[in-house]
C-alpha positions as a printed NumPy array, in Angstrom:
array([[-21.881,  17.244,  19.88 ],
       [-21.267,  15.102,  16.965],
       [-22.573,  11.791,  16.827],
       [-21.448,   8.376,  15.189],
       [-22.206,   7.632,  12.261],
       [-24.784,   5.128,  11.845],
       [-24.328,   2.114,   9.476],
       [-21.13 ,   3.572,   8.333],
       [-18.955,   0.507,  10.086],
       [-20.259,  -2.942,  10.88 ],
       [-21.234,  -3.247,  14.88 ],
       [-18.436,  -5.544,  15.765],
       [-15.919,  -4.355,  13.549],
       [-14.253,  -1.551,  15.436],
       [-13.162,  -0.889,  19.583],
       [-12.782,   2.708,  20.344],
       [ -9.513,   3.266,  22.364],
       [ -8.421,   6.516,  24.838],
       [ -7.381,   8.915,  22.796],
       [ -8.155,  11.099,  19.745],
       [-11.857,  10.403,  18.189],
       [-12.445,  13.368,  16.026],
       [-10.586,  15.751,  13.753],
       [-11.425,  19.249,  12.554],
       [-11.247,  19.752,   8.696],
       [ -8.131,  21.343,   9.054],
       [ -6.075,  18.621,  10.648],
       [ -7.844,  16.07 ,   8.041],
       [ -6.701,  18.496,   4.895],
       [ -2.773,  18.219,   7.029],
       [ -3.436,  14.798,   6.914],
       [ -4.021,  14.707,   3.453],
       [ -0.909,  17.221,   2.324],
       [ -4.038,  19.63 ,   1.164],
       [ -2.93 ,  23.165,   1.89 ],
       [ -5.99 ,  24.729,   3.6  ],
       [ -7.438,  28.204,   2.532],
       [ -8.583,  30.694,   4.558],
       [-12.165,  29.123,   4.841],
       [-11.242,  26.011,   5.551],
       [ -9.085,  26.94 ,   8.636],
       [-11.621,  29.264,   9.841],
       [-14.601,  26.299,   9.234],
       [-14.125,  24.834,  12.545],
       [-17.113,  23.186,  13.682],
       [-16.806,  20.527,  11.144],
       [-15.386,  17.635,  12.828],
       [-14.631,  13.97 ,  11.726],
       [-14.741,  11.112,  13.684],
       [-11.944,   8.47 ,  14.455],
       [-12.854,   5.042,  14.306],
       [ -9.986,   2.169,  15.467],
       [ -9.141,  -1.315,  13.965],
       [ -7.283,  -4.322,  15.511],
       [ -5.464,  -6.024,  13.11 ],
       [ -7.161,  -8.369,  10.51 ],
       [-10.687,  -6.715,  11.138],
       [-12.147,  -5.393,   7.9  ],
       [-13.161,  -1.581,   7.62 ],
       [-15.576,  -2.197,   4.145],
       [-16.797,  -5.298,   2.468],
       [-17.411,  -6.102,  -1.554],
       [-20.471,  -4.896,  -1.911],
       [-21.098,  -3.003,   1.311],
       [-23.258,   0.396,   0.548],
       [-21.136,   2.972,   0.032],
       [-21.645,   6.352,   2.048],
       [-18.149,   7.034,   3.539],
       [-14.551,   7.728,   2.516],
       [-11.705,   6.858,   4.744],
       [ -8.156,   8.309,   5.724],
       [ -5.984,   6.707,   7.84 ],
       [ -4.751,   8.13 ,  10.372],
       [ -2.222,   5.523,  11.715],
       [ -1.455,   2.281,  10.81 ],
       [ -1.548,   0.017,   7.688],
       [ -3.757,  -1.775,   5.634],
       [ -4.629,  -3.512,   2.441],
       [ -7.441,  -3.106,  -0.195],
       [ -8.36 ,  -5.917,  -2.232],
       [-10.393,  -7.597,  -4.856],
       [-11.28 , -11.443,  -4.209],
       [-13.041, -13.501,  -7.151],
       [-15.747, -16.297,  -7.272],
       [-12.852, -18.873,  -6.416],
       [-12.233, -16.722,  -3.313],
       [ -8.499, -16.067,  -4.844],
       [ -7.231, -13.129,  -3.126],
       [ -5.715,  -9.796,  -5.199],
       [ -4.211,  -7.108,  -3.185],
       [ -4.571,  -3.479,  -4.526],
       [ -2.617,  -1.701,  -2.042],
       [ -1.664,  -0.546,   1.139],
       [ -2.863,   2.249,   2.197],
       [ -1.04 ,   3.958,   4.866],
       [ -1.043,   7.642,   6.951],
       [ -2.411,  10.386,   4.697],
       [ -3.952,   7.59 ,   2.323],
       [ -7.353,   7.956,   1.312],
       [ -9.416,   4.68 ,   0.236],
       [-13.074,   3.712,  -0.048],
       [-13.078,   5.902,  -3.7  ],
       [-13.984,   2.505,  -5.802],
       [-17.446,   2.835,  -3.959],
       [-18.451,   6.146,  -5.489],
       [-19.544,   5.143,  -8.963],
       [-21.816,   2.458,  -8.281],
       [-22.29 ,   3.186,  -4.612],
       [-20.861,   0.299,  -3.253],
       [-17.823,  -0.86 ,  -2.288],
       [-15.971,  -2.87 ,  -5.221],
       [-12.889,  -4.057,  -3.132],
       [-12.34 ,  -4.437,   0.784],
       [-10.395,  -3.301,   3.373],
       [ -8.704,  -4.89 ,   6.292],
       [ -6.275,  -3.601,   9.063],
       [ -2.792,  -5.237,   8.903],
       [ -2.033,  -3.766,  11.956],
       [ -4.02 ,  -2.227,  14.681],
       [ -5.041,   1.358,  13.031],
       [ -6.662,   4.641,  13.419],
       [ -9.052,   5.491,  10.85 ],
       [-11.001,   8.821,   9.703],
       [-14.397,   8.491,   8.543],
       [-15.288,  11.363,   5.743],
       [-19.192,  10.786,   5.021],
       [-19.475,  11.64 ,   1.341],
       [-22.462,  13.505,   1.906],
       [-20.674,  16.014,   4.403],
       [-17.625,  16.077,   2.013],
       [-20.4  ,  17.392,  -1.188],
       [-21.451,  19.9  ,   1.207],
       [-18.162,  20.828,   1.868],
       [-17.14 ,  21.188,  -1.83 ],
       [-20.453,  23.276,  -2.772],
       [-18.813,  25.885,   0.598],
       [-15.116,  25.337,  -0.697],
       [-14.905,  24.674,  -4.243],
       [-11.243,  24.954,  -3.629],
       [-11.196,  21.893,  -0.975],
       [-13.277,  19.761,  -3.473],
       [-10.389,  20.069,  -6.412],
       [ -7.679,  19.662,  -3.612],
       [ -9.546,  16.308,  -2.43 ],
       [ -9.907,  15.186,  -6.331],
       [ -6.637,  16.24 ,  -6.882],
       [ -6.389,  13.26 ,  -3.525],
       [ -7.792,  10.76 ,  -5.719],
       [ -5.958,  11.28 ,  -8.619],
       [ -2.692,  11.247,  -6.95 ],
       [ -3.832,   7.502,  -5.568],
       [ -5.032,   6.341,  -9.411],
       [ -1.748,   7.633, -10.626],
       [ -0.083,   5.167,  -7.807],
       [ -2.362,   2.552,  -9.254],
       [ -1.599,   3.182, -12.746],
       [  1.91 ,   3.22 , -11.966],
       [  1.68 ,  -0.269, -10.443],
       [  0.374,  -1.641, -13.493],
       [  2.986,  -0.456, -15.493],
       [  5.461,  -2.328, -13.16 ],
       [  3.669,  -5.286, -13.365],
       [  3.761,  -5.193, -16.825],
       [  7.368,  -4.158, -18.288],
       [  9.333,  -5.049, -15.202],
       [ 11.355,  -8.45 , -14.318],
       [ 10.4  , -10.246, -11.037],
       [ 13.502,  -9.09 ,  -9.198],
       [ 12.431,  -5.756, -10.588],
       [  9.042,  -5.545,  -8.974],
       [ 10.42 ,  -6.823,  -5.55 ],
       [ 13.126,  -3.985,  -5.817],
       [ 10.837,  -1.129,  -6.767],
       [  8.52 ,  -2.095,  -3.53 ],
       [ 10.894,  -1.906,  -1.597],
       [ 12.231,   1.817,  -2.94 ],
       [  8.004,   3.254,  -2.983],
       [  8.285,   2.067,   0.581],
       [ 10.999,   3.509,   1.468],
       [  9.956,   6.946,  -0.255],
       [  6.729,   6.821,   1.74 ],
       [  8.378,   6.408,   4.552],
       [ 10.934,   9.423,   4.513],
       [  8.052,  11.389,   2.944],
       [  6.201,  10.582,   6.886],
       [  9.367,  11.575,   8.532],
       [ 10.226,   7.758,   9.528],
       [ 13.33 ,   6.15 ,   8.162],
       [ 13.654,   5.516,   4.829],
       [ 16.811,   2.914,   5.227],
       [ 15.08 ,   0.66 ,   8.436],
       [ 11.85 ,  -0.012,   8.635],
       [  9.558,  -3.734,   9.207],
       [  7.403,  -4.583,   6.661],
       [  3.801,  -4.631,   7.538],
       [  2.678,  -7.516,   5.18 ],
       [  3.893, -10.714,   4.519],
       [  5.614, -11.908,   1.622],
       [  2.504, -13.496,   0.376],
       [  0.618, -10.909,   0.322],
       [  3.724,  -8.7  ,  -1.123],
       [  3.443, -11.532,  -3.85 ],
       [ -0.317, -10.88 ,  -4.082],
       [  0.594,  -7.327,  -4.691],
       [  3.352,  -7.67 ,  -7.325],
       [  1.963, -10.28 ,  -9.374],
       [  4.52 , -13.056,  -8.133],
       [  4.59 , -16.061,  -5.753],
       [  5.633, -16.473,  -2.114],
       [  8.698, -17.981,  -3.415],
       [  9.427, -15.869,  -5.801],
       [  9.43 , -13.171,  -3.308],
       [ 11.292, -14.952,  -0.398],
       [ 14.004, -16.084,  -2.909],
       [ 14.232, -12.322,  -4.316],
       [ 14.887, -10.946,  -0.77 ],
       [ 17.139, -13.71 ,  -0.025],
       [ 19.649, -12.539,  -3.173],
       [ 19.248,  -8.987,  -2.143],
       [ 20.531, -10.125,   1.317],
       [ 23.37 , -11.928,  -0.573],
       [ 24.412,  -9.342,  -2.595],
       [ 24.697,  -6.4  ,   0.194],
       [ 21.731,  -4.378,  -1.393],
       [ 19.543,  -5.15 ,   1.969],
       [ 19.813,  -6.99 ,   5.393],
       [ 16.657,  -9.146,   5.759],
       [ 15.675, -10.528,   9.576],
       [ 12.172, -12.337,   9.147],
       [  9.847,  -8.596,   8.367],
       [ 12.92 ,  -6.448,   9.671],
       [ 14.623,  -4.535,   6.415],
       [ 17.73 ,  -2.514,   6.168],
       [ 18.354,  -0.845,   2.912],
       [ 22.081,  -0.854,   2.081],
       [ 22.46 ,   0.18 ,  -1.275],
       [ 19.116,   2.552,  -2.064],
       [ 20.52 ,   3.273,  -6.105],
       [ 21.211,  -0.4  ,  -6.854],
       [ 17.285,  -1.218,  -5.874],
       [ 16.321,   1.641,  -7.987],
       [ 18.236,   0.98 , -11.234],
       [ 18.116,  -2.774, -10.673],
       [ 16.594,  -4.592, -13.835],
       [ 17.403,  -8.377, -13.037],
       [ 19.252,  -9.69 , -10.447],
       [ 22.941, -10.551, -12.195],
       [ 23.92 , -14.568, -11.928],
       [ 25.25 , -16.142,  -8.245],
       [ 27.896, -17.646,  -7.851],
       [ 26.252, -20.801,  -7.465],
       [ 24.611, -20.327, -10.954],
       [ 28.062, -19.403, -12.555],
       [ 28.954, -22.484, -10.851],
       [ 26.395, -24.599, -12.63 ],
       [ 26.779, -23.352, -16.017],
       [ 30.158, -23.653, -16.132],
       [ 29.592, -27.46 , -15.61 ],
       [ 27.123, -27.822, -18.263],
       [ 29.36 , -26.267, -21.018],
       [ 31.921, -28.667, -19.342],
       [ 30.012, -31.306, -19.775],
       [ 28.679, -30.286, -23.139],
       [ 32.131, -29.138, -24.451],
       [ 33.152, -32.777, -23.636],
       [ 30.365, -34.554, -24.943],
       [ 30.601, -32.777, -28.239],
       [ 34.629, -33.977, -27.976],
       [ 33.337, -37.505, -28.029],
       [ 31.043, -37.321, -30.507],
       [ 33.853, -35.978, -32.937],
       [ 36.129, -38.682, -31.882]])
């Protein structure tokens, strides 16, 4: 009978619910979108325990001594970095089949944290048991790095965004990743609620609450989305992708137009 783990999650951070508390290695490497070999499948007696969040609990602290990776399961959640001001920066959102907790491995404690946006299900992989695993199945070890990679190529993608893209940009290509992931899960790609609030959306992208607000507010306007508080309905999927800046209002034309009015006419006075 397997046993928690001890240490691996704060006493009062988690409540166990009816339902599913441990996974064989098999269901984890589904989880993950690892194919499983032969061994794997047949390695049954490895099991990994569950471990539930409510919302706004934390699953790891900065600094917190690292010993276990995580995959979730269900729900969603955000990783970030806070500095000495206690400024908040959000990493990302991990969500089913995500695997987080890898920052901790180099210096054996966590560098970021982890908190539940919504009530979630979480699988604890003790790195210690997932060595083992890779000395028995050298094949599940490069599948699980090949994991890791595939989340620091998400990361490095980010940064690229953040760094060539316009604000309207940024706003758009969330809103197409999420909608990938979602499709990729089997949910709906075109309706779904967004998990996070546009603060922390603005955390994530680099921008501010406004910024982000007013950006879903023009997509609204222009027919590429329908926006109800967190409710989104993609309407126009191609537009988000190729969108590079978000083309003048009407209200804008508006308002130019009146200052080369006024300009065209001021420069007809000073001539007379």
């Amino acid at each position: 009978m397997n046993t928690p783990i001890n240490g691996a999650i704060p006493a009062d951070a988690a409540w166990q619910r009816t339902g599913k508390l441990w996974s064989s290695l098999k269901e984890v490497c589904d989880l993950l979108r690892i194919p499983p070999s032969a061994a794997v499948i047949a390695d049954s007696d490895t099991q990994f325990q569950h471990v539930q969040f409510k919302a706004g609990q934390r699953i790891h602290t900065i600094g917190q001594p690292f010993d276990v990776l995580y995959v979730v399961n269900s729900g969603f959640l955000k990783t970030v970095m806070i500095d000495v001001f206690g400024n908040e920066q959000i990493l990302s959102f991990p969500m089913k089949g995500d695997l987080f907790g890898v920052d901790g491995i180099h210096g054996r404690r966590y560098e970021s944290e982890a908190v539940a946006l919504t009530n979630c299900d979480v699988i604890l992989v003790p790195f210690k048991k997932f060595t083992a695993l890779g000395k028995a199945h050298p094949e599940l070890e490069a599948a699980i790095y090949g994991v890791m990679s595939r989340e620091l190529i998400r990361e490095q993608s980010m940064v690229t965004m953040l760094g060539s893209l316009s604000a309207e940009a940024r706003v758009a290509r969330f809103l197409v990743n999420l909608s990938e992931r979602f499709s990729e899960l089997g949910y709906s790609g075109k309706q779904f609620n967004l998990r996070m609030t546009r603060h922390e959306i603005g955390s994530y992208l680099g921008l501010t609450l406004e910024t982000v607000s007013r950006t879903l507010s023009a997509f609204n306007e222009m027919g590429l989305i329908s926006v109800d508080q967190r409710a989104i309905d993609i309407k126009d999927f191609n537009a988000l992708k190729t969108l590079r800046r978000l083309p003048p209002s009407r209200t804008r034309n508006k308002e130019k137009q009146a200052l080369a009015s006024a300009a065209a006419l001021a420069s007809q006075r000073a001539v007379a």
